[in-house]
C-alpha positions as CSV (number, residue, x, y, z in Angstrom):
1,X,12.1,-33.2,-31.4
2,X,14.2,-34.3,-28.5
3,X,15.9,-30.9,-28.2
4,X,12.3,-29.3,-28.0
5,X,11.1,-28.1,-24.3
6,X,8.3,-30.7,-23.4
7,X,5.4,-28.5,-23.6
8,X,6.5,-27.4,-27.0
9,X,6.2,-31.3,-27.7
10,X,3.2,-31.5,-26.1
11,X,1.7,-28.9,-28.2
12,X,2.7,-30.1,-31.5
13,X,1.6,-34.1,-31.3
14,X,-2.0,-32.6,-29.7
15,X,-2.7,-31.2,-33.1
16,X,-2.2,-34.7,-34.5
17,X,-4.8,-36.2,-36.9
18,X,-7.4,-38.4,-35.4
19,X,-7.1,-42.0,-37.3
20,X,-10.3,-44.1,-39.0
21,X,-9.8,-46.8,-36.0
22,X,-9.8,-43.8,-33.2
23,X,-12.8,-42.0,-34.8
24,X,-14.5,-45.2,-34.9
25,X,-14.0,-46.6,-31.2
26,X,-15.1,-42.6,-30.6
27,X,-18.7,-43.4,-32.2
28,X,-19.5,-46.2,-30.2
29,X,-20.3,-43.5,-27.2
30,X,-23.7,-42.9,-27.5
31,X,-24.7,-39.0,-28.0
32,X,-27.1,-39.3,-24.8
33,X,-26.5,-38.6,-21.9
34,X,-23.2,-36.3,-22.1
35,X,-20.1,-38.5,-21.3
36,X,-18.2,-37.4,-18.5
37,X,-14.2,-37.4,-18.9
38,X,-14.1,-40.5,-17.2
39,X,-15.5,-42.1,-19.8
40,X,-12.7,-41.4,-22.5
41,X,-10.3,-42.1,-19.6
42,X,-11.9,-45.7,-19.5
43,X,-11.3,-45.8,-23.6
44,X,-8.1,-44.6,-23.0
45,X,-7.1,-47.0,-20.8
46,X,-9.1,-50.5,-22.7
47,X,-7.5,-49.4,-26.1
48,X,-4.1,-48.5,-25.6
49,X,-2.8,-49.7,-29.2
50,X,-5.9,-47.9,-31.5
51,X,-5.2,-44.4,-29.5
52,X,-2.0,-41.9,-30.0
53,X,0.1,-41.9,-27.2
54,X,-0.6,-38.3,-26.1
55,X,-4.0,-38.4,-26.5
56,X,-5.7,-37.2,-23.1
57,X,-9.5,-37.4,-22.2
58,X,-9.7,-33.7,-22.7
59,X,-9.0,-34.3,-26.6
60,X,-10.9,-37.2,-27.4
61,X,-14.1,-35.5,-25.4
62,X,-13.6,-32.6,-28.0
63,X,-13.5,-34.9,-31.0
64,X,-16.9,-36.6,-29.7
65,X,-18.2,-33.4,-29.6
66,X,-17.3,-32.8,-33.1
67,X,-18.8,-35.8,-34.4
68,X,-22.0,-35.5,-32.4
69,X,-22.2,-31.9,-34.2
70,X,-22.0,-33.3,-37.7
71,X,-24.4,-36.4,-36.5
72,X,-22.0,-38.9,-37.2
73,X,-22.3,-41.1,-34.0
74,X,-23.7,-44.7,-34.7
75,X,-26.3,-43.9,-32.6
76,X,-27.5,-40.6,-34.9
77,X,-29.0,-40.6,-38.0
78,X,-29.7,-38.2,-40.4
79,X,-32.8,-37.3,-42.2
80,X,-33.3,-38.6,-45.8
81,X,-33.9,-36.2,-48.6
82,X,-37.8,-36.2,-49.7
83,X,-38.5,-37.9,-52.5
84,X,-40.2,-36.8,-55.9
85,X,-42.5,-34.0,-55.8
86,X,-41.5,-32.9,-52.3
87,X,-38.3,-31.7,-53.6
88,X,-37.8,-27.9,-54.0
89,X,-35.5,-26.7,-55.8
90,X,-33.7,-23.4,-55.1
91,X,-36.1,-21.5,-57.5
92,X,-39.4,-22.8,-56.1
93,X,-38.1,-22.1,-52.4
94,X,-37.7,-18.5,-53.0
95,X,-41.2,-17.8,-54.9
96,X,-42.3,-19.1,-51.6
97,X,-40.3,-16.1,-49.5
98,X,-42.5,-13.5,-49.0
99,X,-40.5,-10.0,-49.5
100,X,-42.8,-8.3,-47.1
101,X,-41.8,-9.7,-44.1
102,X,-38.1,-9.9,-44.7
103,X,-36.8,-7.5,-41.9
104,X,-34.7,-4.7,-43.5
105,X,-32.0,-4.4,-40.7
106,X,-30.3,-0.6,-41.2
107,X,-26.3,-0.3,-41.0
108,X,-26.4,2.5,-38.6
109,X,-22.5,2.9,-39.2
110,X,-22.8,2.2,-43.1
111,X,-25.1,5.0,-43.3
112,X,-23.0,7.7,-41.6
113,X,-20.1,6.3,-43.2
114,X,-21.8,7.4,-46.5
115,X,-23.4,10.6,-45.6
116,X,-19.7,11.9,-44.6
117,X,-18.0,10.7,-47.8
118,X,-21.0,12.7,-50.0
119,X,-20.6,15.8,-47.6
120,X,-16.8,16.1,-48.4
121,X,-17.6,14.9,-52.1
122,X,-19.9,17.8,-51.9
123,X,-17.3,19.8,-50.6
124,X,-14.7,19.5,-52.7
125,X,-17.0,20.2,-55.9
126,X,-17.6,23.6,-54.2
127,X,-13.8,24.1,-53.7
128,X,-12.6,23.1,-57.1
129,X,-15.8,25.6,-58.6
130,X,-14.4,28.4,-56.8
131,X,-11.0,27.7,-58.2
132,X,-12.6,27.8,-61.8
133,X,-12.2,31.3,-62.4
134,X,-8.4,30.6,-62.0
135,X,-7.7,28.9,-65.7
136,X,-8.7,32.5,-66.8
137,X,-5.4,33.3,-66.0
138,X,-2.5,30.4,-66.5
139,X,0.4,30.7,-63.8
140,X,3.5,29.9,-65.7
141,X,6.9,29.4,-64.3
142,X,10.0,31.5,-65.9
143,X,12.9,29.8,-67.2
144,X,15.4,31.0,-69.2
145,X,14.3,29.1,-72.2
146,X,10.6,30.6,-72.0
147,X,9.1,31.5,-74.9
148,X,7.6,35.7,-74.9
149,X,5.5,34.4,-77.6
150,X,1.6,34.3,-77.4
151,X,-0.8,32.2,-78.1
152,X,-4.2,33.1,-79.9
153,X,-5.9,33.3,-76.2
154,X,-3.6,35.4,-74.5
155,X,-4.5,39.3,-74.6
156,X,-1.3,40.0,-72.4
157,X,1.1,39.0,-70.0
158,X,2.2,40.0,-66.5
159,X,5.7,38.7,-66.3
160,X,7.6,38.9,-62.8
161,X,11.0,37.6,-62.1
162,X,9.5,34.2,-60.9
163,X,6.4,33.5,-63.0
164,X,4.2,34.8,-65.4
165,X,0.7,35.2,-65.2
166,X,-1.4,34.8,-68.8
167,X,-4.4,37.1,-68.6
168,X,-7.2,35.7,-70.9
169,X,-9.9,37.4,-69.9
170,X,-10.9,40.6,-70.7
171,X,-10.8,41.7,-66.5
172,X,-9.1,39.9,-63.8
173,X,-8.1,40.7,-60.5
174,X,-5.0,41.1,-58.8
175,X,-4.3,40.2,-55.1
176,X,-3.2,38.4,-52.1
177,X,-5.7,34.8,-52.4
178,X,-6.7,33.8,-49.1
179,X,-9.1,30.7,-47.9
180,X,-11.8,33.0,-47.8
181,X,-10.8,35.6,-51.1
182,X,-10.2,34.2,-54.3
183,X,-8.6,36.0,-56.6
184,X,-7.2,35.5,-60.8
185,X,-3.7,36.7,-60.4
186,X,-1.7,35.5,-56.7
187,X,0.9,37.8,-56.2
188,X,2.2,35.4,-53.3
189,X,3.2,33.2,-56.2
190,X,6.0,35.4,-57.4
191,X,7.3,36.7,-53.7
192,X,6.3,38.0,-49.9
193,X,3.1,39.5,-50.7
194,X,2.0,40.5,-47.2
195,X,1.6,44.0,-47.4
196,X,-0.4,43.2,-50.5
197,X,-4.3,43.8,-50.2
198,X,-6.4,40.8,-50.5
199,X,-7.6,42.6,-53.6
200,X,-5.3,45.2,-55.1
201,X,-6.0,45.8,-58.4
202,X,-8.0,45.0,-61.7
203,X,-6.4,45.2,-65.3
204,X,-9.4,45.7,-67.7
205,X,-9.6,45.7,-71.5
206,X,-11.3,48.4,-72.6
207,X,-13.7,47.7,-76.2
208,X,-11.4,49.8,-77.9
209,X,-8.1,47.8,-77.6
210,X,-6.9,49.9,-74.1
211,X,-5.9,48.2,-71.2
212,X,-6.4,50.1,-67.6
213,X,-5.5,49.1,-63.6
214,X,-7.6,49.9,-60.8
215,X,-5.9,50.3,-57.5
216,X,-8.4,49.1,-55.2
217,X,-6.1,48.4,-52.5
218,X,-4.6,50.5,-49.5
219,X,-1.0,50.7,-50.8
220,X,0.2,52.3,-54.4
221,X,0.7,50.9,-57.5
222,X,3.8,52.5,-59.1
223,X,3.5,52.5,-63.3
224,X,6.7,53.2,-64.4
225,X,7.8,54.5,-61.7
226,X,4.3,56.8,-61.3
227,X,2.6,56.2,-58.2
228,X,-1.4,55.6,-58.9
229,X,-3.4,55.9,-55.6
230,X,-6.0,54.0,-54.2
231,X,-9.5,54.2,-56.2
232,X,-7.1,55.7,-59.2
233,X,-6.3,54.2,-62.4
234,X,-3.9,54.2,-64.4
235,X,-3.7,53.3,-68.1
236,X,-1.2,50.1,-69.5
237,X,1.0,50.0,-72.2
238,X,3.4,47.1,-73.9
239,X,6.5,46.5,-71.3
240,X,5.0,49.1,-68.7
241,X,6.3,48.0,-65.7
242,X,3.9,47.5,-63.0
243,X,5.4,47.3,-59.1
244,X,3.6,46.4,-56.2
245,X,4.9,46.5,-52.7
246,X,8.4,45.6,-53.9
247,X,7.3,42.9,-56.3
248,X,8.0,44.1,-60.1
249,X,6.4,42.8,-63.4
250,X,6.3,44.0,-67.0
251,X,2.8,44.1,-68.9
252,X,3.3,42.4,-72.1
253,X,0.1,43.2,-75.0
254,X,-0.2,40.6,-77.7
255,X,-0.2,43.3,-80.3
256,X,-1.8,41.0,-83.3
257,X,-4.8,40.1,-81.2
258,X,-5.7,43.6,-79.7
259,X,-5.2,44.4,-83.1
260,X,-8.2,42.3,-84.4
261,X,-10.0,43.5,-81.7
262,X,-9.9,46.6,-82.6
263,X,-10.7,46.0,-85.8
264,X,-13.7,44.4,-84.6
265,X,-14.6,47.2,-82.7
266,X,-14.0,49.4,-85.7
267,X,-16.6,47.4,-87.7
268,X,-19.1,47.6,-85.3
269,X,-19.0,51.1,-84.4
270,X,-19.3,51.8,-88.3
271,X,-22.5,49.4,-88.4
């Protein structure tokens, strides 16, 4: 304490406790009319011994205060509780509060705060159903411990250097997906695709086990090596290789399942 700068001092014993023998001399001054400083000066001064030595006027003043808010001068009292059947409980007070005329105050900020948070709820719903028609074809990246294999929903596989692209659908679309154009199969996912049209292609299966592409685009798509022009198609076979402005894949056909479809196709043509 001694090596402290005075003020610092200062600050610390002002936060000292007031004692049962201060707060009592404190009471004594009447609640009316307001004590002036002078008056706690004069206490100050006639009890020297009851009072901490840094005490100021300033500080008892805002003690008296403090008692006088809590009514706990001697010159206050406080109100008795009512006695037996004047008593309300919690329960019988608010059957006695009319609802009607409780004032409904509106949260102005609350409100837009909520109207914003559904809009982009809202917004992302839209977003993620666009993106549904996506899981018709599975984006799968190519290590060399892939697996050609199939599964028993995959009609065929476009397989690229970088990914491979599950078609499960009998038609999906090839392209360039943009904010604005969604599209099954991203080409950008497997290199540059900017000379790629927004939509290039389409790879159908036909009913009787065939699969075709569409060149819907403004550049060619080369099938083995054969160019196939703009609003031409071209039929696909297992490992055809299908290029598209420099980006090279191989179609893969899941032989056993076009084979059941065919089958099925067989049966019902012979219905």
């Amino acid at each position: 304490m001694r090596s402290l700068h005075p003020e610092a001092v200062a600050a610390v014993q002002s936060k000292v406790l007031f004692s049962k023998a201060e707060e009592q001399l404190l009471t004594r001054v009447p609640s009316t009319p307001q004590p002036s400083l002078e008056t706690f000066q004069d206490l100050l001064i006639r009890h020297p011994e009851v009072f901490y030595p840094s005490r100021t006027p300033k500080a008892l003043q805002l003690h008296w205060q403090l008692l006088r808010q809590y009514h706990l001068l001697q010159d206050q009292t406080v109100q008795p509780l009512p006695k037996g059947d004047q008593v309300l409980n919690f329960s019988d007070a608010e059957e006695m509060v009319d609802d009607g005329k409780l004032r409904d105050v509106r949260d102005e900020v609350l409100e837009h705060e909520l109207t914003v948070a559904d809009r982009r709820q809202k917004r992302e719903i839209r977003q993620l159903e666009q993106e549904l028609h996506k899981w018709q074809v599975l984006v799968d990246s190519i290590t060399g411990m892939s697996s050609p294999d199939f599964d028993s929903q995959t009609l065929a596989v476009l397989r690229g250097r970088m990914v491979r692209y599950l078609m499960r659908s009998r038609e999906i679309t090839l392209g360039r997906a943009t904010k604005d154009n969604q599209i099954d199969v991203d080409l950008a996912l497997e290199g540059p695709a900017w000379k790629i049209s927004r939509k290039q292609g389409v790879i159908k299966l036909k009913n009787n086990g065939d699969f075709f592409i569409a060149n819907e685009g403004r550049r060619p798509i080369y099938i083995d090596g054969r160019p196939v022009l703009g609003g031409n198609k071209w039929k696909l076979n297992n490992n055809s290789v299908v290029e598209i402005a420099s980006l090279r894949f191989v179609f893969l056909i899941n032989q056993d399942l076009i084979a059941l479809i065919k089958a099925e196709a067989a049966k019902l043509a012979q219905q």
